[in-house]
LOKE-518461 format. One record per atom (N, C-alpha, C, O): residue number from 1; residue in one letter; atom name; x, y, z. Coordinates in steps of 0.1 Angstrom, whole numbers, padded with zeros to 4 digits. Layout:
BEGIN
{NUM A CA {X Y Z}};
...
This chain:
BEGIN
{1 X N {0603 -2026 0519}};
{1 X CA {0595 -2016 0511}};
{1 X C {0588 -2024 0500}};
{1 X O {0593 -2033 0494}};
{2 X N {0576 -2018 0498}};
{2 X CA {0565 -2029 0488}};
{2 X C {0573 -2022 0477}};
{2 X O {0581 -2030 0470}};
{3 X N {0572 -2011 0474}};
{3 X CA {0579 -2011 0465}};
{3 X C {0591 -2014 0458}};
{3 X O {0592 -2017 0446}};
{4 X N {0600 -2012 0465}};
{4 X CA {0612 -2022 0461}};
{4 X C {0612 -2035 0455}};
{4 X O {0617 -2038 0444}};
{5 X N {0604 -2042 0465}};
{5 X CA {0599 -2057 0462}};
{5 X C {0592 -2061 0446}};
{5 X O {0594 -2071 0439}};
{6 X N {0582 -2047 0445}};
{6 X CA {0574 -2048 0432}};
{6 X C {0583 -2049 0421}};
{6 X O {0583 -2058 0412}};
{7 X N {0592 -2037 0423}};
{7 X CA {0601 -2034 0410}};
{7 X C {0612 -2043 0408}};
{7 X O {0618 -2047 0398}};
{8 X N {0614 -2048 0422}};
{8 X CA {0621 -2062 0418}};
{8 X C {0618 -2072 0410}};
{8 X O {0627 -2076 0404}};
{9 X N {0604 -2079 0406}};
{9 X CA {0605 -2082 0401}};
{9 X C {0604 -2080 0389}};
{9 X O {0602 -2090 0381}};
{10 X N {0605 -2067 0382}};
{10 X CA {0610 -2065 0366}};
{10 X C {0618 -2059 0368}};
{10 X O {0617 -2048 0361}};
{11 X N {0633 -2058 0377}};
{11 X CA {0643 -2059 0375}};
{11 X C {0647 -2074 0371}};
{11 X O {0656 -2077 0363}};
{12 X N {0640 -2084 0376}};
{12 X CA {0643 -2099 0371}};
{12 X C {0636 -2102 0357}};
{12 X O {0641 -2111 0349}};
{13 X N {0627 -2096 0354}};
{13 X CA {0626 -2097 0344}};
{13 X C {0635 -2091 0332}};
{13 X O {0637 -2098 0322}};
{14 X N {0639 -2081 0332}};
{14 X CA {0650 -2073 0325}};
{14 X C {0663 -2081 0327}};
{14 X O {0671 -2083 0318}};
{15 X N {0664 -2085 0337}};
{15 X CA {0678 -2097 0337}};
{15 X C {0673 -2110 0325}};
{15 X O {0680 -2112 0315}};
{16 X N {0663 -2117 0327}};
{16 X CA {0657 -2126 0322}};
{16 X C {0658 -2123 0311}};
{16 X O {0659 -2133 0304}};
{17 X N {0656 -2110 0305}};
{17 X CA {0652 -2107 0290}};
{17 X C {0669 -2107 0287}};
{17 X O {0672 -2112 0276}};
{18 X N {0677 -2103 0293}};
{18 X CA {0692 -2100 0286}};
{18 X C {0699 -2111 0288}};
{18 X O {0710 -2111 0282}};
{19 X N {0693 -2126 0297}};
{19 X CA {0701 -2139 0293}};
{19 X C {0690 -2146 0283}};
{19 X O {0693 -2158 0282}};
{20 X N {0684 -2143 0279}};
{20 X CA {0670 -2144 0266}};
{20 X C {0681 -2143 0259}};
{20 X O {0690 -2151 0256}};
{21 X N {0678 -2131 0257}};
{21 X CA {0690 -2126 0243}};
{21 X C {0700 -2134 0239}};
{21 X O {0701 -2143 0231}};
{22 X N {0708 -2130 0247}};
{22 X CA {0721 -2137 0248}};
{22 X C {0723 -2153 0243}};
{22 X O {0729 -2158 0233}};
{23 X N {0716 -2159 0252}};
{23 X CA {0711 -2174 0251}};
{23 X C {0706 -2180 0238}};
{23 X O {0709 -2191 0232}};
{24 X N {0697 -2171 0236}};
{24 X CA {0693 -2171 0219}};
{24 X C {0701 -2170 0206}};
{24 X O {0703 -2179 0197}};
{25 X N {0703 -2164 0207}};
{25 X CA {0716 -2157 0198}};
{25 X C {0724 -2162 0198}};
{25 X O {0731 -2161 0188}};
{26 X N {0729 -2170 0208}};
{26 X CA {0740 -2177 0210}};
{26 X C {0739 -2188 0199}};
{26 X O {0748 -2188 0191}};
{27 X N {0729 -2198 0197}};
{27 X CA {0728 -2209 0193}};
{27 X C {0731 -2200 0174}};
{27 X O {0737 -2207 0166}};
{28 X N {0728 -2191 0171}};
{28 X CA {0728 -2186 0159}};
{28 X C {0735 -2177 0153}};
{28 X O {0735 -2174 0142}};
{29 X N {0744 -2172 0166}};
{29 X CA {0757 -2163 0164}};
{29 X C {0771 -2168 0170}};
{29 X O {0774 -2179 0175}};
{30 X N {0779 -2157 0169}};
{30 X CA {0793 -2158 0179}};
{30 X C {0789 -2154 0189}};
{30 X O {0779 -2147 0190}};
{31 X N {0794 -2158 0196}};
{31 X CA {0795 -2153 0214}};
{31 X C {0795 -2135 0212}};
{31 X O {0786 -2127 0215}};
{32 X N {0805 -2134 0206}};
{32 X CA {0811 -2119 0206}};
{32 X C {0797 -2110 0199}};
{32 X O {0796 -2099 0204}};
{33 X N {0787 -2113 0189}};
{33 X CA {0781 -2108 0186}};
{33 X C {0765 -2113 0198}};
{33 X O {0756 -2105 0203}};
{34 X N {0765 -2121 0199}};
{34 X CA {0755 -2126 0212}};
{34 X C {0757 -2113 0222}};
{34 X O {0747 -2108 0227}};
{35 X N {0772 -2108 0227}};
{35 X CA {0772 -2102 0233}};
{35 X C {0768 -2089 0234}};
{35 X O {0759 -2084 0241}};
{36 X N {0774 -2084 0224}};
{36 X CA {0771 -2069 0218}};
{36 X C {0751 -2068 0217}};
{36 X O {0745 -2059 0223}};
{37 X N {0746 -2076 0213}};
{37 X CA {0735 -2076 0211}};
{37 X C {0731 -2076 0229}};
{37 X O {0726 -2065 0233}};
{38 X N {0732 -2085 0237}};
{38 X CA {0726 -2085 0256}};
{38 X C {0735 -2072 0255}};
{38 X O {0727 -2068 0247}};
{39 X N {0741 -2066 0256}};
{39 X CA {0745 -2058 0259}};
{39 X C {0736 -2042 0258}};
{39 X O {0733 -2033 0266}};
{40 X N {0734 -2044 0243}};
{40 X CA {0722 -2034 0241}};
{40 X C {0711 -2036 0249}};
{40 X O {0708 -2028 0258}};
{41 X N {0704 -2047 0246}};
{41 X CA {0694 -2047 0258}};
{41 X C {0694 -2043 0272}};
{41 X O {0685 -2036 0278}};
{42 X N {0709 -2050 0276}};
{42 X CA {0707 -2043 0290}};
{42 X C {0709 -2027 0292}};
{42 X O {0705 -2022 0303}};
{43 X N {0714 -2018 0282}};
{43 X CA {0710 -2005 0284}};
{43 X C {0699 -1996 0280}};
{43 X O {0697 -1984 0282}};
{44 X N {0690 -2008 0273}};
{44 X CA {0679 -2004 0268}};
{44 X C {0673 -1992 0275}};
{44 X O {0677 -1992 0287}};
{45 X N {0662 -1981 0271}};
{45 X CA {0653 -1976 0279}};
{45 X C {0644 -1986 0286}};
{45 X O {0640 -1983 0297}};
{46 X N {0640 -1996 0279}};
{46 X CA {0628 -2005 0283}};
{46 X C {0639 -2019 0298}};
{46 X O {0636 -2028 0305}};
{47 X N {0646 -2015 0297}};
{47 X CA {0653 -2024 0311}};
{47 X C {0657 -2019 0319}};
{47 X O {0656 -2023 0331}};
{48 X N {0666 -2000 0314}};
{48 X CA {0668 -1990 0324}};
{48 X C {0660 -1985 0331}};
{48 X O {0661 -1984 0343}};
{49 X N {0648 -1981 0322}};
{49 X CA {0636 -1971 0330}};
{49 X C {0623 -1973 0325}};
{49 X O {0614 -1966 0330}};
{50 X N {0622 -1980 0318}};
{50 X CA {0605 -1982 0315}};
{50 X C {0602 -1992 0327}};
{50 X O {0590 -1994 0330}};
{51 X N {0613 -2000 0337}};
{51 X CA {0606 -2013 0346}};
{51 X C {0601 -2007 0354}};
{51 X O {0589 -2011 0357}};
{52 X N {0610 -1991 0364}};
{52 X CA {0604 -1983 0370}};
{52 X C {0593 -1978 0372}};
{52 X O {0590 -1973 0383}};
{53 X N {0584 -1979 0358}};
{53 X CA {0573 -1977 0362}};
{53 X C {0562 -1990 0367}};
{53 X O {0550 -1991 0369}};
{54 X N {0573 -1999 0369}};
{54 X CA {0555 -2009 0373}};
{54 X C {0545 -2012 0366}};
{54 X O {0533 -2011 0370}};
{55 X N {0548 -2017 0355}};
{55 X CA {0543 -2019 0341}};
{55 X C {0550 -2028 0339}};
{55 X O {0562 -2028 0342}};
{56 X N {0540 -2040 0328}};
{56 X CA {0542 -2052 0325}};
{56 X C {0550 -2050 0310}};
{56 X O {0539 -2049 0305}};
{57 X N {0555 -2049 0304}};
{57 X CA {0558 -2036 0293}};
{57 X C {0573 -2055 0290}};
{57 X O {0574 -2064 0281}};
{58 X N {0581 -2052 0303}};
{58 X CA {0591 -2063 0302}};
{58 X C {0584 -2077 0298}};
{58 X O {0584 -2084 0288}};
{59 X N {0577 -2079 0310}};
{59 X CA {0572 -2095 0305}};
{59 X C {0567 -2097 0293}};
{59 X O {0567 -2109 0288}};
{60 X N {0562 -2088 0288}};
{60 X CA {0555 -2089 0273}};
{60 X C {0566 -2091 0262}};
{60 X O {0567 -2099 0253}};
{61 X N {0575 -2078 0265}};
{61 X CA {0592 -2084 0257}};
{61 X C {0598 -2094 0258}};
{61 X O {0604 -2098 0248}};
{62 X N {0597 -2103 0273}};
{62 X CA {0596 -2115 0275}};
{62 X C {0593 -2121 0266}};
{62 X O {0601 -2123 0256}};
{63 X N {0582 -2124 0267}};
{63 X CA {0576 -2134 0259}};
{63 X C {0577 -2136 0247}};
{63 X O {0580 -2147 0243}};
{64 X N {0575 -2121 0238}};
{64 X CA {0576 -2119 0227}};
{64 X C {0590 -2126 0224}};
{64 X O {0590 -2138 0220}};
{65 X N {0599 -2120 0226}};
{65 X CA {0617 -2129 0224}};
{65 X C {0612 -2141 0226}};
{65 X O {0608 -2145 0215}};
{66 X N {0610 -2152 0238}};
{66 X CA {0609 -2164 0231}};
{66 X C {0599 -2172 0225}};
{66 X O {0600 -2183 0222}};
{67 X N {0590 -2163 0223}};
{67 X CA {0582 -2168 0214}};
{67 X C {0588 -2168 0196}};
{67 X O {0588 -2176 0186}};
{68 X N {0591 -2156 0199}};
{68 X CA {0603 -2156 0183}};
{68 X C {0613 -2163 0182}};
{68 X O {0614 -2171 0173}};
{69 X N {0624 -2162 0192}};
{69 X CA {0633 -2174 0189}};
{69 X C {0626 -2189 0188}};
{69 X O {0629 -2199 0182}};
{70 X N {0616 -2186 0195}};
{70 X CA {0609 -2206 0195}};
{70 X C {0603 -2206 0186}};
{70 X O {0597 -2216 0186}};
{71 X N {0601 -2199 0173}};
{71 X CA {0592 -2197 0164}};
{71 X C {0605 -2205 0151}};
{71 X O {0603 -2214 0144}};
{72 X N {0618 -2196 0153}};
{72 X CA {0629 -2199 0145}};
{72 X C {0638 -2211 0149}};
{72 X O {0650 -2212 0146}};
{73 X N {0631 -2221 0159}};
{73 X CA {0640 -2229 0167}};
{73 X C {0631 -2242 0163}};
{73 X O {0636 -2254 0161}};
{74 X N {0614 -2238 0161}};
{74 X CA {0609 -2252 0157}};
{74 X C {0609 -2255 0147}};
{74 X O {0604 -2247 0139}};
{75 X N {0612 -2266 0144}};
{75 X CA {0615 -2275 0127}};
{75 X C {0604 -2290 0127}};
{75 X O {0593 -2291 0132}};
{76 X N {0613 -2300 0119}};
{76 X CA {0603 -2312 0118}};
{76 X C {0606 -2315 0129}};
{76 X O {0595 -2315 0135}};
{77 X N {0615 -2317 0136}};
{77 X CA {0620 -2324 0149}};
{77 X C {0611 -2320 0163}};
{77 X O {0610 -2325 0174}};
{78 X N {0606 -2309 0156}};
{78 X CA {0606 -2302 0175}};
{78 X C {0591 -2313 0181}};
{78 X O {0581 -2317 0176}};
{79 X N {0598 -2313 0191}};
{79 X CA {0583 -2317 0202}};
{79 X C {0573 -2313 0206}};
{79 X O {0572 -2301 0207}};
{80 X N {0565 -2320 0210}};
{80 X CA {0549 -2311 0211}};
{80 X C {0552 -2309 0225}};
{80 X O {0541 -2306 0231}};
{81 X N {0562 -2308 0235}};
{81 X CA {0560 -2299 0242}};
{81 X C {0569 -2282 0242}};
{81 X O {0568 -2272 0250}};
{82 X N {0575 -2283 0233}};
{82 X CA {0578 -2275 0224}};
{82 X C {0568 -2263 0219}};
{82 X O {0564 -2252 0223}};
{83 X N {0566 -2268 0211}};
{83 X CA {0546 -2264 0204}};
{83 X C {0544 -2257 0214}};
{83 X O {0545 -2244 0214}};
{84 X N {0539 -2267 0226}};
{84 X CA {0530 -2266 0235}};
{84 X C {0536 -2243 0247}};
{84 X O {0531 -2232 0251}};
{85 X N {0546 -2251 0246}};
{85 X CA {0553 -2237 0253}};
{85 X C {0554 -2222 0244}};
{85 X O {0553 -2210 0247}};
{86 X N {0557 -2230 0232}};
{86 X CA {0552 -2214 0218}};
{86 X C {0540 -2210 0224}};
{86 X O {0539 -2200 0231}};
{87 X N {0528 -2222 0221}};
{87 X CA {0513 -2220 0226}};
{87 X C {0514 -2208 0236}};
{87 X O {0514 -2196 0234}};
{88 X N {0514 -2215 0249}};
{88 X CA {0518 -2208 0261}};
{88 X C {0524 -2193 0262}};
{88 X O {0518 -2182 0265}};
{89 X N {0535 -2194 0259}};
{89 X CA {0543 -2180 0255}};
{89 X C {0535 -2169 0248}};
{89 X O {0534 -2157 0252}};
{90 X N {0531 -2174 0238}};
{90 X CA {0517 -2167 0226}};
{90 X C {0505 -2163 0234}};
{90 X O {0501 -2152 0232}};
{91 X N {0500 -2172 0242}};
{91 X CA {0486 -2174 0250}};
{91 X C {0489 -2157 0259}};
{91 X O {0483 -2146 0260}};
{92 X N {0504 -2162 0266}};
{92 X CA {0503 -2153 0280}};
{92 X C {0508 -2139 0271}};
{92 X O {0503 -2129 0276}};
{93 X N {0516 -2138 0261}};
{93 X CA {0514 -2126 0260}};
{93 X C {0506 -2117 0256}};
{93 X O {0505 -2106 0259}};
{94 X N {0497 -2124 0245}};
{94 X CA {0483 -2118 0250}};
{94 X C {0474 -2114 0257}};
{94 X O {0466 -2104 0256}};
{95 X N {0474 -2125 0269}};
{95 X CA {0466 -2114 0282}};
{95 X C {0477 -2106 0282}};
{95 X O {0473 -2095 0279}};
{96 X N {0488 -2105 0283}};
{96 X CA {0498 -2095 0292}};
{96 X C {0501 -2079 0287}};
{96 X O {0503 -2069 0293}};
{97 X N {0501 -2081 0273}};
{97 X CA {0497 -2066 0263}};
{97 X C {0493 -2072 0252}};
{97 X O {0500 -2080 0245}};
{98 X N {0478 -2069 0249}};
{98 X CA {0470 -2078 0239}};
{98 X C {0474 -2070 0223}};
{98 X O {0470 -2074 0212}};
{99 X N {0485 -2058 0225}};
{99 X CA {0488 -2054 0208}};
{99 X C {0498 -2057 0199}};
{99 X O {0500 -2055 0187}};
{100 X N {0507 -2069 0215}};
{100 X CA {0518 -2078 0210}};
{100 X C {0510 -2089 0201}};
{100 X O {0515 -2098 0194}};
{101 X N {0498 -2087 0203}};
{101 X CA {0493 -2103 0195}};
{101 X C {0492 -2098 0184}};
{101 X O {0483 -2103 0177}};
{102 X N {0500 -2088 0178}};
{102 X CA {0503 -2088 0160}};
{102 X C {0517 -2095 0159}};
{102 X O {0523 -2096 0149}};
{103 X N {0520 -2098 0169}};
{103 X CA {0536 -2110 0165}};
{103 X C {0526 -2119 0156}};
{103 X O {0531 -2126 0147}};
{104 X N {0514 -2120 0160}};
{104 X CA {0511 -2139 0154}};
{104 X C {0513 -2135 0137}};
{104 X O {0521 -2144 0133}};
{105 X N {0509 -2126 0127}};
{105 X CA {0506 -2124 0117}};
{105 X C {0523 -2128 0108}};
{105 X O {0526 -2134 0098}};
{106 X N {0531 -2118 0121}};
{106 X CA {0548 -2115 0113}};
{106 X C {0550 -2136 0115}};
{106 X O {0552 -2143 0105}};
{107 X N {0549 -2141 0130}};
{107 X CA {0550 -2153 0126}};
{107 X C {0542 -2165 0118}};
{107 X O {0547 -2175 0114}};
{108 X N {0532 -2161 0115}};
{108 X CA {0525 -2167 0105}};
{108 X C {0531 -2164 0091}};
{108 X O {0533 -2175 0085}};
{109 X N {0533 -2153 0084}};
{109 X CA {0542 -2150 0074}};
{109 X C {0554 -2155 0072}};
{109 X O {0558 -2158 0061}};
{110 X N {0564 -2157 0086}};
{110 X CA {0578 -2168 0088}};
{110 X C {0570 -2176 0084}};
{110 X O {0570 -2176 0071}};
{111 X N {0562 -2184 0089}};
{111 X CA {0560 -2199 0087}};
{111 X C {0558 -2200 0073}};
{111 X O {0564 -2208 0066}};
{112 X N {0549 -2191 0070}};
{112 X CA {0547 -2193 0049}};
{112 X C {0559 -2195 0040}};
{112 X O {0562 -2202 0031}};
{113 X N {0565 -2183 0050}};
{113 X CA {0578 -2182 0041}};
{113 X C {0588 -2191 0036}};
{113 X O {0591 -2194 0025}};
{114 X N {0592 -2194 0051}};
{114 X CA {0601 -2202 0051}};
{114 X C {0603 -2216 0059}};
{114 X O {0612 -2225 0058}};
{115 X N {0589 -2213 0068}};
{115 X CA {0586 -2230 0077}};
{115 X C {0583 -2238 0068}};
{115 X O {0590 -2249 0069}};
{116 X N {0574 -2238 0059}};
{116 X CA {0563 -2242 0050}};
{116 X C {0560 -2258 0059}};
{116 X O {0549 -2259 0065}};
{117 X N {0567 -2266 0058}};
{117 X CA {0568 -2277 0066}};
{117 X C {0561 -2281 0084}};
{117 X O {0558 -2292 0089}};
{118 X N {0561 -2265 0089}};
{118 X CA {0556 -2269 0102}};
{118 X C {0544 -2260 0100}};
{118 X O {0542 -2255 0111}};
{119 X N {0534 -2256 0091}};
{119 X CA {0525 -2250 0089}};
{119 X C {0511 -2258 0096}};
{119 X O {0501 -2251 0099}};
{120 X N {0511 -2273 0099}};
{120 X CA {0497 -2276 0106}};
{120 X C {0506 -2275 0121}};
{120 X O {0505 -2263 0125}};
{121 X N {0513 -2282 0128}};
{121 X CA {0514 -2275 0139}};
{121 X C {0513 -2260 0147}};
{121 X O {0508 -2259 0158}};
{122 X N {0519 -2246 0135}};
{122 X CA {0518 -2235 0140}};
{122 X C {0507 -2231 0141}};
{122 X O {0504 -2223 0150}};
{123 X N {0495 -2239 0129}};
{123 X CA {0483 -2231 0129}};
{123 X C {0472 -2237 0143}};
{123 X O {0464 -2231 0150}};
{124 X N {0477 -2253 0142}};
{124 X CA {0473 -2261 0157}};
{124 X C {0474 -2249 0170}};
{124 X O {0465 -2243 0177}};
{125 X N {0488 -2247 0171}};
{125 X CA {0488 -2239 0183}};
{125 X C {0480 -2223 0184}};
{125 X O {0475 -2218 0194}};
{126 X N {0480 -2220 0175}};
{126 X CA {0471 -2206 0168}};
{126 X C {0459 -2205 0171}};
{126 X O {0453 -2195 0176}};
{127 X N {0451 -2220 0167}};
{127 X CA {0442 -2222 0174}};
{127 X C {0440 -2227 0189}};
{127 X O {0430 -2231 0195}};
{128 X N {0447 -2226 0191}};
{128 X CA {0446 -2233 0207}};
{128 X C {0448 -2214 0216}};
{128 X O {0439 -2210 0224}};
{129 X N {0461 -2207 0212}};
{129 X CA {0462 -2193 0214}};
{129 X C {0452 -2188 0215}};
{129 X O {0448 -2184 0225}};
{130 X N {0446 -2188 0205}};
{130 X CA {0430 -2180 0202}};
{130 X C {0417 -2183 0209}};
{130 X O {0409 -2175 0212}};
{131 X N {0416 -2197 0213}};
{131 X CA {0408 -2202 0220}};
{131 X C {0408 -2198 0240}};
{131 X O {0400 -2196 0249}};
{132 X N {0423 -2200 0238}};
{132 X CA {0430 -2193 0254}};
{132 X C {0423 -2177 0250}};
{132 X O {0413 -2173 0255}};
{133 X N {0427 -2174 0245}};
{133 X CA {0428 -2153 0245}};
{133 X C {0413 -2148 0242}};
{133 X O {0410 -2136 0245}};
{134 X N {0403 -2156 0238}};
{134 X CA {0388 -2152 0235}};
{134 X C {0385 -2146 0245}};
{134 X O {0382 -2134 0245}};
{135 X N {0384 -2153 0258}};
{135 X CA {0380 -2144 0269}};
{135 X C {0383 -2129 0271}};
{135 X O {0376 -2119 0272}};
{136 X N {0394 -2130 0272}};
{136 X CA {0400 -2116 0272}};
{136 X C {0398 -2110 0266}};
{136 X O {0395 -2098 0270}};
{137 X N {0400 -2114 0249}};
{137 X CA {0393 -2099 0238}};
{137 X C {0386 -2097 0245}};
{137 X O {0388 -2089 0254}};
{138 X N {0372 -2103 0243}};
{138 X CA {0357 -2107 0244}};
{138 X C {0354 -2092 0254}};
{138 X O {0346 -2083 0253}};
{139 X N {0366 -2096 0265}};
{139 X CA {0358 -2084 0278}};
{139 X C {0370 -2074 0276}};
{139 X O {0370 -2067 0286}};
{140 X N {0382 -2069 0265}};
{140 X CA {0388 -2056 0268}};
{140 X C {0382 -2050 0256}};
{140 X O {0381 -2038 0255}};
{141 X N {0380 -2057 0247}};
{141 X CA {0377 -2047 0234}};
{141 X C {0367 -2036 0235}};
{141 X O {0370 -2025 0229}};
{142 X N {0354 -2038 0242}};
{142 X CA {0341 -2033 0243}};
{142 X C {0346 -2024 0255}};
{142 X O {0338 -2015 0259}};
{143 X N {0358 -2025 0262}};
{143 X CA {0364 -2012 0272}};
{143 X C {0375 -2004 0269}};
{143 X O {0379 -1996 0278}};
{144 X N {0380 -2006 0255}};
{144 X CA {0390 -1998 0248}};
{144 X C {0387 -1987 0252}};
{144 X O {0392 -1979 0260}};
{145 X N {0371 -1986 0241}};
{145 X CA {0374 -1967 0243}};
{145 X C {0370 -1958 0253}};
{145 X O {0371 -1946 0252}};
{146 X N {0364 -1967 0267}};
{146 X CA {0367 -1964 0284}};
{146 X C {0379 -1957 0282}};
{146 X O {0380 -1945 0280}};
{147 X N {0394 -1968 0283}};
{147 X CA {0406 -1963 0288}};
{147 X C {0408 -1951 0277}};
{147 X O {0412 -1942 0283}};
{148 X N {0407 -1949 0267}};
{148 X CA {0410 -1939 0257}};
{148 X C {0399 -1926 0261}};
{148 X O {0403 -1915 0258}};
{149 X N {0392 -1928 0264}};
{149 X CA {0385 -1913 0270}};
{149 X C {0387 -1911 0281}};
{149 X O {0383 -1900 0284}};
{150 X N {0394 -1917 0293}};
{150 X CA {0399 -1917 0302}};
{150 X C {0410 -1911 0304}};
{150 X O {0410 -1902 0313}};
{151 X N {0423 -1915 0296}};
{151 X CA {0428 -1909 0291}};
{151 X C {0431 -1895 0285}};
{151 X O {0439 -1887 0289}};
{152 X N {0423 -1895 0276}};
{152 X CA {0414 -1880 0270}};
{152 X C {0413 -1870 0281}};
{152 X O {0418 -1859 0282}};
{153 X N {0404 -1877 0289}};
{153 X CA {0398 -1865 0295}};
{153 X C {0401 -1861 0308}};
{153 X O {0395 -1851 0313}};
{154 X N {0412 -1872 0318}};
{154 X CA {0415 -1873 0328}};
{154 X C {0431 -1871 0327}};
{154 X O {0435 -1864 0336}};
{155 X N {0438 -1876 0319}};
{155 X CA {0456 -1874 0319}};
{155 X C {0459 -1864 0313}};
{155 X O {0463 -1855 0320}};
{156 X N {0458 -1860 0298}};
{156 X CA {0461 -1853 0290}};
{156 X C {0457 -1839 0298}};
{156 X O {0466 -1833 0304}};
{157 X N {0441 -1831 0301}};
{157 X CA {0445 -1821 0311}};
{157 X C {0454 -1820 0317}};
{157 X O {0458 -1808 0320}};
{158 X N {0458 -1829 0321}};
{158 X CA {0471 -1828 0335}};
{158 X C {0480 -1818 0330}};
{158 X O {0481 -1806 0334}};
{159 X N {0485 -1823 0320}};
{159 X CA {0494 -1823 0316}};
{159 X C {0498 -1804 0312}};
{159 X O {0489 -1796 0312}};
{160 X N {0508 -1801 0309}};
{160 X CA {0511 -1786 0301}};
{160 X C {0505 -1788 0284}};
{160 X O {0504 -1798 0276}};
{161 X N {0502 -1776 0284}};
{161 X CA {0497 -1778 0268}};
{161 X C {0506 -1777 0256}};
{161 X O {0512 -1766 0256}};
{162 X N {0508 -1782 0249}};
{162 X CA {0515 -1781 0237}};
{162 X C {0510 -1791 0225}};
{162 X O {0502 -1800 0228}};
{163 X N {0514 -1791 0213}};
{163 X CA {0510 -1795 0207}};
{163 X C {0512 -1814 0205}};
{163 X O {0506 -1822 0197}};
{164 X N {0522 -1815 0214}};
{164 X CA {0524 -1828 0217}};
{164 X C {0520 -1835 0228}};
{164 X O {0523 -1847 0228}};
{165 X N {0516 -1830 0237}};
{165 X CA {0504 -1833 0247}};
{165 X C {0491 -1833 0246}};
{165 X O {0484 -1841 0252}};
{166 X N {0483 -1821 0235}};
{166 X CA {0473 -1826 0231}};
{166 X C {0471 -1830 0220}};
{166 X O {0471 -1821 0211}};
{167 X N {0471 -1841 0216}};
{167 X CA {0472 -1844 0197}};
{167 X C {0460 -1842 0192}};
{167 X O {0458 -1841 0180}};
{168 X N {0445 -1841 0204}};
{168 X CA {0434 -1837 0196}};
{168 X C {0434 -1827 0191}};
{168 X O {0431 -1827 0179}};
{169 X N {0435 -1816 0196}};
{169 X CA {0433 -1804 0195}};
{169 X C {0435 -1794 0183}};
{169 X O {0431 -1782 0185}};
């Protein structure tokens, strides 16, 4: 079944996101509290039932998580292939849901805060991110308000009326 198949793969992804966690957390907590934390995840709505829809929704959580733990993992030490995978991680989650790319601002603010020391590499890769993701603004921004009248004028009818189905109104 195609579908099956589909949804399988963000059932692996929701697996992937709860040894994320776990894995993460681990290096900066107890086990026992690493746990509690994958554990939430794995009952999350977004691993229970948001994968079901066939929406990229997970891999963008993906990313997001290790892009943040890799954010609080790089120091003087880290390697530029290191960097290079933040880069990456940052890059793809932007094509993948381009409203996750306000992580960069919260991680740019870490870095002020408290990186201060890895401030030309973060902004190196920032620029390299931004250079990757230009295409893509370039051609979704000028089609936003396509999907939002689309939206408008095609789903919301569907729908029963109430005041929380149509918020224009």
């Amino acid at each position: 079944n195609q579908i099956l198949t589909v949804r399988g793969v963000f059932v692996a992804l929701g697996l992937a996101l709860i040894l994320l966690v776990y894995g993460a957390l681990r290096s900066f907590l107890p086990a026992a509290w690493a746990a509690v934390a994958a554990s939430a995840v794995a009952l999350s709505p977004l691993v229970t039932s948001t994968n079901q829809q066939i929406k990229w929704y997970t891999f963008a959580v993906v990313l997001g998580t290790a892009a943040g733990f890799l954010i609080l993992r790089l120091g003087n030490d880290a390697r530029g292939w290191q960097w290079a995978l933040y880069a990456a991680s940052m890059t793809l989650l932007a094509h993948t849901h381009y409203f996750l790319a306000l992580l960069v601002p919260a991680h740019a603010l870490f870095v002020l805060g408290w990186r201060r020391h890895v401030l030309r590499p973060f902004v190196l890769c920032m620029v390299v991110v931004t250079v990757l993701s230009l295409p893509w603004f370039l051609w979704a921004f000028p089609r936003q308000q396509m999907v939002v009248d689309w939206f408008v004028n095609t789903v919301l009818p569907t729908k029963a009326y109430n005041s929380w189905s149509q918020p224009l109104t």
